[in-house]
C-alpha positions in Angstrom: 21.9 -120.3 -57.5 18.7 -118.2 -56.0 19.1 -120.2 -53.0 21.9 -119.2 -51.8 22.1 -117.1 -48.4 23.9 -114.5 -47.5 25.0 -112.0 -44.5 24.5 -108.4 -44.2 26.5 -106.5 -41.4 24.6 -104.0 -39.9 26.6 -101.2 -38.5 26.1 -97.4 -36.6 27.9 -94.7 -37.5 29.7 -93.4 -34.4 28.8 -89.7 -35.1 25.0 -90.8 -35.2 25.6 -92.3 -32.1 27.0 -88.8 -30.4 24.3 -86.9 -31.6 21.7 -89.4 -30.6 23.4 -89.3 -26.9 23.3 -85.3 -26.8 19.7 -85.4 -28.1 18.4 -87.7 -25.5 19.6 -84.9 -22.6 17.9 -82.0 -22.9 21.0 -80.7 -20.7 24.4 -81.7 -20.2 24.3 -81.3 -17.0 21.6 -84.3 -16.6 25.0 -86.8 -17.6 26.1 -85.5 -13.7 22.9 -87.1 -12.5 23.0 -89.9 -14.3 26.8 -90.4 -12.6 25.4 -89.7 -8.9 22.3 -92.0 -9.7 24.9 -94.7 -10.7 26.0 -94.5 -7.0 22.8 -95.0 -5.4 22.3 -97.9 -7.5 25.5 -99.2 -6.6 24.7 -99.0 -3.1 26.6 -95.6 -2.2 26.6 -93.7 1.3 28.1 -90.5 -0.8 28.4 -89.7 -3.8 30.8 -86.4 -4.3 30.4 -83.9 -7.2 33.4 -81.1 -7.8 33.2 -79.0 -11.1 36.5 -77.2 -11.4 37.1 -74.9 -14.3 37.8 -77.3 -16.8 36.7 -80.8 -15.3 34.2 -82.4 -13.4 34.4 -85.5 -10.9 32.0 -87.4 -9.6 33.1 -90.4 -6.9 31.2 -92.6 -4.9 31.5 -95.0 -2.1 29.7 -97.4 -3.6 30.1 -101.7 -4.7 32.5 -100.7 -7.5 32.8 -102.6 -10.7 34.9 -105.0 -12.2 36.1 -105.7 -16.0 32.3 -107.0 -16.6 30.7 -104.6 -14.8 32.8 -102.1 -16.7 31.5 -103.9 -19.9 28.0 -103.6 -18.6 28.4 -99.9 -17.9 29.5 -98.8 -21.5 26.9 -101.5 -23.1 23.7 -99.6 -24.7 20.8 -101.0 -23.5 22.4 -103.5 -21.2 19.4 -105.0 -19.3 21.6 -105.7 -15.7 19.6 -103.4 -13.8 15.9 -104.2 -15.6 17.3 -107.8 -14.5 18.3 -107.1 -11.3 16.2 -104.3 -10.2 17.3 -104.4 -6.7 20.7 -103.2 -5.3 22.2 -105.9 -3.1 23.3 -103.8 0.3 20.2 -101.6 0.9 17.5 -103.0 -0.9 16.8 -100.0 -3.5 15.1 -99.7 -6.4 17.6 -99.2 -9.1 17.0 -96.3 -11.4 18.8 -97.7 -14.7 19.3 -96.0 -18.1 19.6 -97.0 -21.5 23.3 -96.7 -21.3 23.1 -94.0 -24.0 24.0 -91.0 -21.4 28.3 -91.7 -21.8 27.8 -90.3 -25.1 26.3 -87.1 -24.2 28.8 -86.7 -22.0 31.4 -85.7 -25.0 28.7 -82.9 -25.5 30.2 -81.4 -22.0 33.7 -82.5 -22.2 36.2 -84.3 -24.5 37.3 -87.0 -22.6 35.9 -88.9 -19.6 37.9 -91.3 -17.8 36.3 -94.2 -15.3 38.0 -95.2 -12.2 36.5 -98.2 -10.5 37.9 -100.1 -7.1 36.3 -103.5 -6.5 37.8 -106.0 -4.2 41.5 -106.6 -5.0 41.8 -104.4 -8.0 41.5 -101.4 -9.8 39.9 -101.1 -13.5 40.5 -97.6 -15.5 38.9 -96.8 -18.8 39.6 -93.9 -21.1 37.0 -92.6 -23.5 38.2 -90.0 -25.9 35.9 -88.3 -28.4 38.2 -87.6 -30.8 39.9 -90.7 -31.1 37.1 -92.8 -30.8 35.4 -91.1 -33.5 38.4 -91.6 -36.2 39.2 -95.1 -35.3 37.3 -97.8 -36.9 38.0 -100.0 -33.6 34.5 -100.0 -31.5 36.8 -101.3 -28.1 37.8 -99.4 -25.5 40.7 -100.4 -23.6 41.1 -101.0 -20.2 44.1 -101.2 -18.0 43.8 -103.2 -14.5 46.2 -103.3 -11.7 46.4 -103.9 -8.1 44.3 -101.8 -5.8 46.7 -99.7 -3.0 46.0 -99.5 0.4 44.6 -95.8 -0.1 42.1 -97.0 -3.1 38.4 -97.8 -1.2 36.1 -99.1 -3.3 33.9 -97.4 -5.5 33.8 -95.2 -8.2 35.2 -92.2 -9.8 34.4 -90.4 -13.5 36.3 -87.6 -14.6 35.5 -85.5 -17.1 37.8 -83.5 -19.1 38.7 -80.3 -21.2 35.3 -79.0 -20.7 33.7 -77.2 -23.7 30.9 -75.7 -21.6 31.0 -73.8 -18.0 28.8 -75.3 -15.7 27.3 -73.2 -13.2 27.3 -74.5 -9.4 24.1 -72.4 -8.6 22.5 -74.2 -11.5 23.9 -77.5 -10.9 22.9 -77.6 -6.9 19.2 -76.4 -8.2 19.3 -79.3 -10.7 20.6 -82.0 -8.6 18.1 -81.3 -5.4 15.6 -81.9 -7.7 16.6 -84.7 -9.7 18.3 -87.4 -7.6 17.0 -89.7 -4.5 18.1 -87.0 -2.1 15.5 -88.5 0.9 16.6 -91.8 0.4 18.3 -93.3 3.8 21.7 -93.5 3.9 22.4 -91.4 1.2 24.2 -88.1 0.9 25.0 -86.0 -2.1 28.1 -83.0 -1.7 28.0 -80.4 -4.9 32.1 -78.5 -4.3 32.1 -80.7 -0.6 28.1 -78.9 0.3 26.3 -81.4 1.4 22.7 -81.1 -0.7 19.5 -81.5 1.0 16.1 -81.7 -0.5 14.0 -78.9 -0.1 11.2 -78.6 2.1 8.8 -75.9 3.8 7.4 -75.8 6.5 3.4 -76.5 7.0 0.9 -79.1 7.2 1.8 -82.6 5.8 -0.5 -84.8 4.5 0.9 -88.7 3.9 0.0 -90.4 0.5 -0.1 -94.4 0.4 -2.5 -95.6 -2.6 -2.1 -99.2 -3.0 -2.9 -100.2 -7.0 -3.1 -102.9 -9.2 0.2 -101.3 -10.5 1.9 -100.9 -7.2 1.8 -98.4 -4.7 2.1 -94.4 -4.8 3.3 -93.7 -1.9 5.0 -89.7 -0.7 3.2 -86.8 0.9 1.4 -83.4 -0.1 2.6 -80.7 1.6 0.4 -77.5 2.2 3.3 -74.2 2.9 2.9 -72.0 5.6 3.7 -69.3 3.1 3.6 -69.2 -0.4 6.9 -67.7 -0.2 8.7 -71.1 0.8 7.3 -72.3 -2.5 9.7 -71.6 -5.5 7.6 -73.8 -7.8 4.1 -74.9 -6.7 3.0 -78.5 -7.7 3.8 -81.7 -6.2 7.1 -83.5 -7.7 6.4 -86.9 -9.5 9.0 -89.1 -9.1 9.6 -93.0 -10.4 12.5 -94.5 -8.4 12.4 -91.6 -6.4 13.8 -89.6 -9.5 11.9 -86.5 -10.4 10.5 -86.5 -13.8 7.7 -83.9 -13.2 5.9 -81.6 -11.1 2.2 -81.3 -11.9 -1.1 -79.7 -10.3 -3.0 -82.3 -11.6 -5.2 -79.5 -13.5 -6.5 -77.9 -10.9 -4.4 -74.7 -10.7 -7.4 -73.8 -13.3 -10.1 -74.6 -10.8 -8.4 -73.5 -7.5 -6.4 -70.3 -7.6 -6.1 -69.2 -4.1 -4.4 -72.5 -2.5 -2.0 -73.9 -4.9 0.7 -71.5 -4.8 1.1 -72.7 -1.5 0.9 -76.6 -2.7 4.8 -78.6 -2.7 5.6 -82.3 -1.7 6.6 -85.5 -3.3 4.9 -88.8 -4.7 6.5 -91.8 -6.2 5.2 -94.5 -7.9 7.5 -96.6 -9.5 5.4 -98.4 -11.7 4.6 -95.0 -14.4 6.1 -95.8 -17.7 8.0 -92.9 -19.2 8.6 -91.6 -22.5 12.4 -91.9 -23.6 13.9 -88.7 -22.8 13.0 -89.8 -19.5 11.4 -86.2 -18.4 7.8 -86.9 -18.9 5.1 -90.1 -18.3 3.3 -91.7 -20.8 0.2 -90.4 -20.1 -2.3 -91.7 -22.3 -1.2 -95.0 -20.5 -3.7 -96.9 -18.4 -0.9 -97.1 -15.6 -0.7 -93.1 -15.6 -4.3 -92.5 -16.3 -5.4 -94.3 -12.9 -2.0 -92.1 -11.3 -3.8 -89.0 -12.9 -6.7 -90.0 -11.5 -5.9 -91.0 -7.2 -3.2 -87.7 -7.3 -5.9 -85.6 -8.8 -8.6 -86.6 -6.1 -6.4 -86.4 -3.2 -5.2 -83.0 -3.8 -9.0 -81.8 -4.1 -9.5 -82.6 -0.9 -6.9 -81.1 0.1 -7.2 -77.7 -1.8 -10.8 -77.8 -0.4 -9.7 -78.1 2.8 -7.5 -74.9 2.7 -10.6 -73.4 0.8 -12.6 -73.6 4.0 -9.8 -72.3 6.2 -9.3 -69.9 4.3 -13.1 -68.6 4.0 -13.2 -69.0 8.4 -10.0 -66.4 8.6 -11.5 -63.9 5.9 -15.5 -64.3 7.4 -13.9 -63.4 10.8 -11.9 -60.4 8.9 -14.6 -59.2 7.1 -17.1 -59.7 10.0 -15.0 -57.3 12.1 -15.4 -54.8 9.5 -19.0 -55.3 8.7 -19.4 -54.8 12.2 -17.8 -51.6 12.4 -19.6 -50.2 9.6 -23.1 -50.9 10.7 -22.6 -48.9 13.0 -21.9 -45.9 11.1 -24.6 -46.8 8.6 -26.8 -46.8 11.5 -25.7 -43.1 12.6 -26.2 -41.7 9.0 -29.4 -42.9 8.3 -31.0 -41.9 11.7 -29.7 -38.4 10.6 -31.6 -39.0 7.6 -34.3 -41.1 8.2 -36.0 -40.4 4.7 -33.2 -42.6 3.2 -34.1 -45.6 5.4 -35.5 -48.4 3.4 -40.0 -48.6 4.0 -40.8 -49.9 7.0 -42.1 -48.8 10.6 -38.9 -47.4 11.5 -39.3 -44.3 8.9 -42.5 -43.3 10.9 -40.6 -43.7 13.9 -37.7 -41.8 13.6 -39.8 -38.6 12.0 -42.4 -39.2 15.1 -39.5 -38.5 16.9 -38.1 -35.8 15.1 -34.5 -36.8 16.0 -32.0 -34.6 14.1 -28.1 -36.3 15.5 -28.4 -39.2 17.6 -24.7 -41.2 18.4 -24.8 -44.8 17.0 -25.0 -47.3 18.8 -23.4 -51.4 18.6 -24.7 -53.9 16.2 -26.2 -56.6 16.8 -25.1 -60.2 15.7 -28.3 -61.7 17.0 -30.1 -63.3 14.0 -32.0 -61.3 11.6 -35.7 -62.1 11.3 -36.8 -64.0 7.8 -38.9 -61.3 6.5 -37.1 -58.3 5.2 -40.2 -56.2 7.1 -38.9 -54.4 10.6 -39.0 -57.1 13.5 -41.7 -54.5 15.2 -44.1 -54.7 13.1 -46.0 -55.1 9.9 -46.5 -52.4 8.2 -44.9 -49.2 6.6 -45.3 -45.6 7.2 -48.4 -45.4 5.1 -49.8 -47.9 7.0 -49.9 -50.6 4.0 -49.2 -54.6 4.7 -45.2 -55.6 3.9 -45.9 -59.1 3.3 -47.0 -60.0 -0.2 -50.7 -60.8 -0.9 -53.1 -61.3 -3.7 -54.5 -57.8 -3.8 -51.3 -55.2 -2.1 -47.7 -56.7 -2.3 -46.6 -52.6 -1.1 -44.2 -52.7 -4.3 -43.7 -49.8 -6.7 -46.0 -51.5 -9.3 -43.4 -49.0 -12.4 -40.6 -51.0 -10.4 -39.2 -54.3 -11.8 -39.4 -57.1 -9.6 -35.8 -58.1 -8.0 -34.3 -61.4 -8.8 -34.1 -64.0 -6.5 -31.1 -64.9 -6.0 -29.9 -68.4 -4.3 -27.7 -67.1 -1.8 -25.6 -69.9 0.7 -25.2 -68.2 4.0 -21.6 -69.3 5.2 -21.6 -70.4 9.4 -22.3 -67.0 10.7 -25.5 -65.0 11.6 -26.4 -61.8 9.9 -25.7 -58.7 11.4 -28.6 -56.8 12.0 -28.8 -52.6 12.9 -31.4 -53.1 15.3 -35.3 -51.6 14.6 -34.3 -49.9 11.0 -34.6 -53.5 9.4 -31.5 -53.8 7.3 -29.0 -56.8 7.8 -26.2 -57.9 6.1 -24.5 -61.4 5.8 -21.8 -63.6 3.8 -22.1 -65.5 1.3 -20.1 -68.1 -0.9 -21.5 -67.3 -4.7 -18.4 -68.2 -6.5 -15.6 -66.0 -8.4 -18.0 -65.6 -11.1 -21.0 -64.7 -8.9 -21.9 -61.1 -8.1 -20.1 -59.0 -6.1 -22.9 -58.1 -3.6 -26.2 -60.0 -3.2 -29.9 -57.9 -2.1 -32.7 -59.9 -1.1 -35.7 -57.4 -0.2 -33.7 -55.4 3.2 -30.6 -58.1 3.3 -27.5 -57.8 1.6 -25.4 -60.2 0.7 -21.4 -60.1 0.6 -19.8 -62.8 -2.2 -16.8 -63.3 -0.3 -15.7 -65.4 -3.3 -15.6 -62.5 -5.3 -12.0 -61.6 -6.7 -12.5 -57.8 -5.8 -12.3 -59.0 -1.6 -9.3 -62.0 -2.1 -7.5 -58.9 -3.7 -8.4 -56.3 -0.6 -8.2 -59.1 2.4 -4.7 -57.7 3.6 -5.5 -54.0 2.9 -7.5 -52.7 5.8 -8.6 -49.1 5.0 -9.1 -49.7 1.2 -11.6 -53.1 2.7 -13.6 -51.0 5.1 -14.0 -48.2 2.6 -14.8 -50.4 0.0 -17.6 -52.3 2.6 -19.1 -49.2 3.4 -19.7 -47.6 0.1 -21.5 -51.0 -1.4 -23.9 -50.9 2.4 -24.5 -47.7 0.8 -25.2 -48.1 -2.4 -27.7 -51.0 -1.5 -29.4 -49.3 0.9 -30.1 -46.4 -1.4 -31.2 -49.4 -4.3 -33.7 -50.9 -1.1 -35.7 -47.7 -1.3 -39.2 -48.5 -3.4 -39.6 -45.1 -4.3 -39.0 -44.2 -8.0 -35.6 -41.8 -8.2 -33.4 -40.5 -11.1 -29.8 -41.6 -10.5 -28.7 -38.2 -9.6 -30.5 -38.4 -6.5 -29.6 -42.1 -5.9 -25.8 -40.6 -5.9 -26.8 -37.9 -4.1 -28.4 -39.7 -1.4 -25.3 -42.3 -0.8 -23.4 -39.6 -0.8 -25.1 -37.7 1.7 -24.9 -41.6 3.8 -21.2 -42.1 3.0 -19.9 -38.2 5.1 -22.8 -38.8 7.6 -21.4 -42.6 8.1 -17.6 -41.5 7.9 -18.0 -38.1 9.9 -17.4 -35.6 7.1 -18.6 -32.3 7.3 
């Protein structure tokens, strides 16, 4: 009697099934996409979307479907399109579903109705939310009859009594993003508005990475303008489906270029975690993904680095330029504030009082930070360091050597007073300024010049009191910092004309 077998029925409660459809949409909207992606697997030109005030439609041109394809359109989990992956007509990549999604559609609307024309006929189905729910009967019907003249095939879902407004502004913004809208021969119309992908304008670069998955194939495209891009980050698409846009984690190292960063990669072969809006990614499939993407925008976010750099050494160049020259005329008013060298015995030799400045020079500044003229300082003591006299204050701590890399640009030089300045890449965490013995050095890395690039007067004043300050710090001399502010101020009216 122990031996004998029995059945057990397993059964879903229907409710459990509606709330497992709403839960697997984080939006109701997404059961609209799912309808327009139907159409491009079905081969569709156009696929039409109209949201009225109390029902949606959404018809396409596409093959249509009979009473089996009906079956296999309400059948959860139905494996037809993992089976037969690629549409018939145009050769494209199905993007599938779980067949779960017609549930979360009674979470928008209480009825939806499906409307299919294929061949000679025409197959209707009804799905009701309440009367599904009460009945204890798991079949829908479905009524067939004889397609008119007027019926073309394809396929039309209406949804009814809505229980939530849909916003058009909010469903164009999610459909651009979310369906194959740069496939060929395929057109989507939100309210009869035809919807185009988005793009801005700028430099392209193509992506084709053939892998032992498959390929990733798209573009990266660098904006123009940073204003063209609503959202930076490069959309990640499977089935040219966006699931995600992503930065690849380097919006942490690069801050300057990737607000203007936008474009489009698929690669079909990413698996994807069930609510469909998100990879797997400790996968070995999305790993290597992770990996190329990551790389190639790099290169490219290096590449706008160094433009970048070019346009801002030329900017700040032309200031520099300009305020070596009035550096020049303030400190042959006050030659006592020139840094040690020959010149100081020159210009009191002279005994010149107001002399008019004249050009800098962008020939090359010598190596030593002693005057090109000679060798020697006022007093008459050696510049260059030796065993027994290095002519430094000996109370005076020794400056750091810092590893400064001069960017492609001579130094500017204010000719026979020894003192040129250059720029430098030190990083955003790198000092501001630079000094090595009568050179400084601008960090045109530094956060305080990507901030004042675009703001002219606040740039040149900025420039000019740091020259300042340095030169007053290049003095060996021994002074209290009252008279190291006194002295750049003194520079900063001389060099700006202030009485």
């Amino acid at each position: 009697m122990f031996n004998k077998q029995s059945k057990i029925k397993v059964t879903v409660d229907k409710s459990h099934l509606l709330t497992l459809g709403e839960k697997m949409y984080r939006e109701s909207i997404e059961f609209v996409r799912e309808l327009v992606s139907n159409g491009y697997d079905a081969d569709a030109t156009d696929v039409h979307v109209m949201i009225g005030i109390d029902s949606i439609t959404v018809e396409d041109n596409g093959s249509g479907m009979n009473e089996k394809g009906l079956t296999q359109f309400f059948t959860i989990g139905s494996e037809e399109k993992r089976t037969k992956s690629v549409s018939p007509r145009f050769g494209r990549k199905r993007i599938g579903q779980f067949g779960i999604g017609k549930f979360s559609a009674l979470s928008l609307a209480e009825q939806f109705i499906v409307q299919s024309v294929k061949g000679k006929h025409k197959h209707s189905v009804m799905f009701d939310r309440a009367d599904w729910r009460k009945s204890s009967n798991w079949d829908l019907p479905i009524q067939k009859e004889k397609a008119s003249p007027l019926d073309k095939e394809g396929t039309k879902v209406i949804l009814k009594k809505l229980k939530k407004k849909i916003s058009l502004t909010e469903a164009e913004k999610y459909l651009r993003q979310s369906v194959p809208l740069r496939a060929k021969k395929f057109s989507v119309f939100l309210n009869n508005k035809k919807i185009s992908a988005k793009t801005a304008t700028g430099k392209i670069i193509p992506i084709k990475i053939k892998t032992m998955y498959g390929i990733i194939e798209g573009e990266i495209v660098v904006a123009l303008n940073s204003r063209d891009v609503a959202c930076p980050g490069v959309e990640c698409r499977v089935k040219q489906v966006f699931i995600k846009r992503s930065l690849f984690g380097l919006d942490k190292k690069y801050h300057q270029g990737t607000p203007r960063i936008t474009g489009s990669v698929n690669a079909d072969f990413l698996p994807l975690i069930s609510a469909r809006n998100d990879f797997t990614t400790d996968s070995p499939e999305y790993k290597l993904f992770h990996s190329l993407m990551r790389t190639e925008l790099e290169k490219t976010l290096r590449d706008i680095k160094k433009q970048k750099d070019v346009k801002n050494i030329k900017k700040i160049t032309k200031e520099l330029q300009q305020i070596m020259e009035q550096v020049r005329s303030a400190l042959m008013l006050n030659p006592d504030f020139v840094p040690q060298g020959k010149a100081v015995a020159r210009l009191k030799k002279e005994g010149r009082t107001k002399i008019s400045a004249t050009s800098a020079d962008f020939s090359p500044a010598p190596d030593t930070s002693a005057d090109s003229d000679g060798g020697k300082n006022a007093a008459g003591d050696s510049l260059k360091p030796s065993s027994e006299n290095s002519g430094k204050d000996k109370n005076k701590p020794e400056e750091k050597k810092i590893d400064v890399k001069p960017l492609a640009m001579k130094r500017i030089r204010i000719k026979k007073l020894g003192i040129s300045c250059g720029i430098v890449s030190l990083g955003e965490q790198g000092p501001e300024v630079a000094r090595e013995g009568n050179a400084v050095y601008i960090n045109q890395d530094h956060p305080v010049y990507q901030k004042l690039y675009k703001k002219h007067d606040l740039l040149h004043l900025h420039l000019l009191r740091l020259l300042s300050q340095e030169i007053v710090l290049m003095k060996k001399t021994r002074i209290t910092a009252q008279e190291a502010f006194d002295w750049q101020s003194k520079l900063l009216k001389d060099a700006m004309g202030v009485e």
